[in-house]
Steps between C-alpha positions, in 0.01 A plus 500: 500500500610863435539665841616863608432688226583861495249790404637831350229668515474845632259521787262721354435299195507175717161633676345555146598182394355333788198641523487432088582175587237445785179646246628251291497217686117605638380521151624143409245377724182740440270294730758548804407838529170380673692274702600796760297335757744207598423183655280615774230259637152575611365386855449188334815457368459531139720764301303806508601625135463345120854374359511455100801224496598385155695157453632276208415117543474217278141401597290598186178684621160505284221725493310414833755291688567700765132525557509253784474547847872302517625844319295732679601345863878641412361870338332544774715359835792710360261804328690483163416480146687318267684660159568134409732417187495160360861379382494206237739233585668521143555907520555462869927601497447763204221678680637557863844536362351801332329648773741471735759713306235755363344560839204385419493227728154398703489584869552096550624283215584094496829468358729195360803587672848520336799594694664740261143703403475523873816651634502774178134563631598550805849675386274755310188559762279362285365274864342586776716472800289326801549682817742373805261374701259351250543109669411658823159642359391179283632204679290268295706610161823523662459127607403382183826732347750342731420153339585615175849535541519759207376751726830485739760478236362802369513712750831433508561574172290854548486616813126486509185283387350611146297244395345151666590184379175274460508223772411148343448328821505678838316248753399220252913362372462210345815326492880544594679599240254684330490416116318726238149329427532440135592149328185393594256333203188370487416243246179296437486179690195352312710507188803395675297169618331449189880485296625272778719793680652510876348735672760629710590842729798553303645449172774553283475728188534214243252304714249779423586511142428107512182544621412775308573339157271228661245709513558644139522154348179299708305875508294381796293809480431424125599916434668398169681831425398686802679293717829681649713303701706718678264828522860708597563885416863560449551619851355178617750294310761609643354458837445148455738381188792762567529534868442163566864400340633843621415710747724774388346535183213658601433898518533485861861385593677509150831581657625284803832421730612154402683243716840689368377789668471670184192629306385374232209498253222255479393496209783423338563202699417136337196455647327751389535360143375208665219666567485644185487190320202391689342828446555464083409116495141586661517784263564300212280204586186707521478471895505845499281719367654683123438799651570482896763761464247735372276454822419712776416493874239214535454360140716239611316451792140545385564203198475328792249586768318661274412357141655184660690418230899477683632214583746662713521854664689731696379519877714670730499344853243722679201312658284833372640435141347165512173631647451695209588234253241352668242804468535500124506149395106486712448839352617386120478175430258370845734265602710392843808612460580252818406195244748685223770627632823344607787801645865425495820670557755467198876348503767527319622173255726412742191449792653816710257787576587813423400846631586812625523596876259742556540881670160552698366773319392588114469794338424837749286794585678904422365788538520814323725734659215786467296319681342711778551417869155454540444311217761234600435454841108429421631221234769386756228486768283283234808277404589429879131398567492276205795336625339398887324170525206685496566662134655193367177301624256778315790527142463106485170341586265890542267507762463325838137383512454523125765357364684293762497374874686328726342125641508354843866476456611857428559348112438751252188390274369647144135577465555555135298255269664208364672575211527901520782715625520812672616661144135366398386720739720800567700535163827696489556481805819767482532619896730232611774677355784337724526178669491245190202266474758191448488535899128478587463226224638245702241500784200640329214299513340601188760313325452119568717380741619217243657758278662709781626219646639385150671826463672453828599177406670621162670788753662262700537205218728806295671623822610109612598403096725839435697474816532139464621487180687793515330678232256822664742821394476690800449891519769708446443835648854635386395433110180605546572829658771547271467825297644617152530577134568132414267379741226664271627428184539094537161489591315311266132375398575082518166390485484678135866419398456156614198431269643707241810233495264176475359688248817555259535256200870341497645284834378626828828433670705707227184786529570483914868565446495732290232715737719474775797654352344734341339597891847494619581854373209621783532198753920502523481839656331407758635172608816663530376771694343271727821260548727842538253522819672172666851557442 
């Protein structure tokens, strides 16, 4: 961070250009101006004046959705009204990068954190700076911070908090280590019976490929041409073809300390043309779709649990994932999903799992640094209540009474009808903008306890396999809090450049090589960088 910077201006002028610089900042935010009344509370406790708060979330909003009384119970306990933005997943970097350094960031805005973006923000003031004693006044957040670890090795870095880390778990861990959830795939288990196929809670990528050209040669569904075997988007084959064989080819951990103690980069290793191979033989055998790399968000997902014409999908490991798989296959196609579905984690063609140890938190919460005090202390009062037991218990499963109760034994029950959700009900439901719902998913009763207990299992079942064999990369905060020019320029969009290469005519394996030196130009710089670091 810069620090110490001198002013030469004469004092005169410096009063002119503060006060300039204060009018500016007020009309940034034309709705503070009626926020002059603070935070004070009535006799009854509620905040006495109006607060317009405006935020940036990924939760799309339609006409009428926030015409519930789930929505209004949060307007009106905190007296605010929301200028909501909706952020589409695909635009989702562009757009806040934007913001961010044209000012024109929201009061509160979800953010994919990256390192580098982060300390230049901070560098150039474009983030609000929390007060001192801000753990002090919302206990409930700061708890839920200090589990992050992010949130400690950034204050070290800064001096300061600026943003908050999103907790995945914070009383709900699952397993120790902690592995991402993805590698986790569904597949259809009537199929799999009807071709004579183990079912199994974990399977190699070639055993998947087996079964799927099973499937593509008995068609047990009798789809003919609308059968697709493995119902993958690029970004899911490399989640459960690529990462399988190598963990460090994924986006996430491309760059890694070997047992030499040097750095190195992962996709150029072997295995990830192992992986590749796989990846262009499914490709090439019609297992995959002609046109997976084309796909977007769910169309993977939705061949599946939705037209019902996948053989295989993409899951993800979270019991609520598998809830609503279950949702839309009653919704679309009236079936039981329980008499369908088989889940598995994913190896490697060697049998090893492979993952990457998981930080507790994903993606983060900033603010903009025009916020007004006001402003930020009524959202920071909102966040800390969502965060209690008592706000986690309303974000998750709505209203006690209505929604939920708790039997003779003090377990927590759903009142919802069979086969709805609490989306059903309250849709875009936006206000639990902190703690993760990965955490609540694992003991909330709306999702069968079959599938959370599943999900445990898989937690666990990765944990005990990547220790054991030696193969879960753990987290390396030094590389991932590692800042610079190279840094940004070997970063690279592998799901993409990994279909793109299956996709080449000529040999794979001569294609491969030939991408990775011409990489080396960006990725060299950095490795040495990095190994300059040890010596």
């Amino acid at each position: 961070m810069k620090t110490n910077k001198k002013l030469s201006v004469k004092p005169l002028l410096a009063v002119v250009l503060a006060l300039t610089m204060m009018l500016t900042a007020c009309s940034t935010k034309q709705d503070n101006a009626s926020n002059a009344g603070g935070n004070a509370k009535d006799e009854n406790g509620g905040y006495k004046d109006k607060l317009k708060i405006s935020t940036a979330q990924l939760t799309e909003i339609k006409d009428g959705q926030m015409d519930n009384e789930f929505h209004k119970f949060w307007t009106d306990k905190f007296n605010i009204e929301w200028d909501y933005s909706y952020v589409q997943w695909d635009s989702w970097a562009e757009k806040l990068r934007l913001w961010i350094n044209s000012g024109d960031l929201p009061d509160i805005a979800s953010w994919n954190y990256v390192h580098g973006d982060f300390m230049n923000y901070v560098d150039q003031g474009l983030l609000y700076k929390f007060p001192d004693d801000w753990k002090e006044r919302w206990p409930n957040v700061a708890a839920a911070y200090n589990l992050t670890g992010l949130g400690d090795k950034l204050e070290e870095l800064t001096g300061g908090t600026y943003i908050l880390p999103k907790p995945i778990y914070f009383e709900n861990k699952p397993a120790d280590p902690l592995t991402n959830q993805i590698g986790v795939i569904a597949l259809r288990k009537d199929w799999a019976e009807a071709v004579g196929f183990e079912l199994k809670d974990a399977y190699t990528t070639s055993e998947l490929m087996e079964y799927a050209r099973l499937v593509k040669e008995k068609d047990p569904g009798k789809l003919g041409s609308k059968l697709v075997p493995i119902s993958y988007n690029a970004a899911d084959a490399m989640t459960n073809i690529i990462m399988p064989n190598n963990v460090h080819a994924m986006t996430d951990s491309p760059f890694y300390k070997g047992e030499d103690g040097q750095y190195h980069w992962g996709p150029a290793d072997p295995e990830t043309l192992t992986g590749l191979k796989l990846m262009q033989q499914a490709y090439k055998e019609g297992l995959l779709n002609p046109e997976f790399y084309t796909w977007k968000n769910n169309e993977g997902n939705d061949n599946f649990r939705v037209k019902g014409v996948g053989a295989i999908t993409s899951l993800g490991g979270l019991a609520s994932y598998r809830k609503d798989m279950d949702t839309q296959m009653k919704k679309n196609l009236g079936v039981d999903s329980d008499e369908l579905v088989q889940t598995a984690i994913v190896l490697g063609d060697d049998g090893k799992y492979r993952n990457l140890e998981m930080p507790n938190f994903w993606s983060s919460l900033i603010f903009s640094p025009d916020i007004s005090k006001e402003n930020f202390e009524r959202i920071m009062d909102l966040i800390d209540y969502s965060t209690s037991k008592e706000g986690q218990l309303l974000l998750n499963m709505g209203f006690e009474g209505t929604d939920w109760k708790y039997d003779d034994n003090k377990e927590l029950v759903s009142l919802l009808p069979e086969g709805t959700s609490l989306e059903d009900k309250y849709p875009a439901r936006f206000e639990g903008l902190y703690v993760l719902g990965d955490d609540f998913s694992i003991i909330n009763p709306a999702i069968k306890k079959e599938y959370r207990d599943r999900a445990v299992k898989f937690y666990q079942d990765k944990a005990k396999l990547g220790v054991e064999g030696g193969t879960l990369a753990t987290y390396d905060w030094d590389l991932q809090l590692y800042d610079s020019k190279a840094k940004s320029q070997a970063s690279f969009d592998y799901q993409n450049e990994y279909a793109n290469l299956i996709l080449q005519p000529g040999d794979l394996e001569a294609n491969w090589k030939k991408w990775v030196e011409g990489k080396q130009s960006l990725v060299q710089p950095l490795l040495d960088e990095l190994n300059n670091l040890n010596k």
